[in-house]
C-alpha angles and dihedrals in degrees: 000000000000132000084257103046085056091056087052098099100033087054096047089044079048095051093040091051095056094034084062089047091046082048091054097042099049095047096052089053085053095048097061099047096052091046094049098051093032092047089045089064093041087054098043085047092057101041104250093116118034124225130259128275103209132143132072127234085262089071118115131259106292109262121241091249083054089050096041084050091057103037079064100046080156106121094188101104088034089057093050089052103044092042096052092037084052094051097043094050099040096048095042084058090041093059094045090053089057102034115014096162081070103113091207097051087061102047092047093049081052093048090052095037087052095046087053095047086044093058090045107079085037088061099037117189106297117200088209096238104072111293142082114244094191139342083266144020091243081204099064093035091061102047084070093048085083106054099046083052088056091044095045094045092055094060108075090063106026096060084058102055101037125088102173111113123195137257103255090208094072086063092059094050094053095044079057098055098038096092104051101034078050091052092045093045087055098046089049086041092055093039087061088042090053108036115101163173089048096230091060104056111047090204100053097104082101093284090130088050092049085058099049089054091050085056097057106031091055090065087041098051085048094044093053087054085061094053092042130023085198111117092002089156098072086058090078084077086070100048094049090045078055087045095051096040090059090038087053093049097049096051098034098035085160100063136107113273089013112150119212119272094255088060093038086056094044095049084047093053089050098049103053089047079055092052092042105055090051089050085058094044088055094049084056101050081048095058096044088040088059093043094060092053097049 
């Protein structure tokens, strides 16, 4: 054996162990710049903080997604959203910063990073008074860049220590519910592209963006339980945001980004087969669990 066959595995336990802290890093900062443009939108949505009073009288006609925005002042389906949008991301970079040798943290970081970069370009880079400054807003592009590092980073090594292997079916639910999570994210992407002037749509502090991210980022979640039965268990946050979301819509039917009761009912549906099944998936780990320790 050579001088270099016998630093292998120093050198791989060396690679492993700064790849981890570039994982953690990457996923903190992450971390704090999801929850911070996230949590800003949960809090404008509740309230807590106003929204903004710009413009000037020299501002355009308000647009008819402006006017469809404040004929719906209603926040009760955008609260749903943000808020389940808030706890999927956060506690899927949580979990990477604690374990990120856990397969299913970073698919789900990733599920959540590629739903954000999808609604960019869809969104573009308003100005907020009728134009398109730019194919994309380059801010909020590059809050997303560190947590796909995080979640890309993650994958060499953790592909070769995991064995846990997915539930196909979740695939399949997520393969159902692409189409029409994809044509809502698109309708609530071009809503936040064409409302202006601001004063004129209460919701235009990115609520309709942030929906068009939940949409996307549900199937995905789901999807990723379907590719690693690592950290199943956090994938109950995106059936109950489903849950919430149909449950929004069904009880304020008037409000912004409400879809109609046949669609509530059908997310809702979806959603429960998707908690179910983890529910069954769980049951199952318990009794083998318990026969291993008889």
């Amino acid at each position: 054996m050579t001088e270099f066959e016998r630093d292998i595995p120093v050198l791989d336990h060396w690679l492993a162990t700064w790849r981890r802290v570039a994982v953690r890093l990457t996923s903190l900062l992450g971390l704090l710049l999801f929850g911070l443009v996230v949590g800003l939108v949960v809090m404008n949505v509740l309230g807590i903080i106003p929204s903004g009073s710009e413009g000037s009288p020299n501002d355009p006609p308000a647009s008819a997604a402006a006017l469809i925005g404040a004929d719906m002042p209603d926040e009760s389906v955008h609260a749903a959203g943000a808020i389940g949008l808030l706890a999927i991301g956060v506690t899927s970079l949580v979990r990477l910063i604690l374990r990120p040798e856990r397969s299913g943290a970073a698919l789900q970081v990733l599920a959540v990073s590629t739903a954000w970069v999808v609604s960019v370009p869809l969104v573009g880079d308003p100005n907020n008074v009728g134009g398109q400054a730019g194919p994309v807003d380059p801010i909020f592009l590059a809050v997303a860049l560190p947590s796909i590092a995080a979640g890309l980073l993650a994958v060499p090594w953790r592909l070769q220590k995991t064995t846990a292997t997915g539930d196909r079916r979740f695939l399949v639910l997520a393969a159902i519910a692409v189409l029409p999570a994809s044509w809502y994210a698109i309708d609530q992407a071009l809503m936040q592209r064409n409302t202006f002037p601001p004063t004129a749509d209460p919701h235009h502090n990115a609520h309709w963006w942030v929906m068009a991210i939940m949409a996307l980022a549900v199937v995905l979640a789901v999807a990723s339980a379907g590719l690693s039965s690592d950290g199943r268990a956090w994938v109950v946050l995106a059936g109950l945001a489903g849950v919430a979301f149909g449950l929004a819509s069904l009880l304020a039917p008037s409000s912004a980004s409400a879809v109609r009761w046949p669609w509530g009912v059908a997310t809702i549906a979806w959603s429960a087969v998707t908690l179910a099944l983890l529910g069954r998936r769980f049951a199952t780990r318990a009794d083998h669990y318990k026969l291993r320790r008889a």
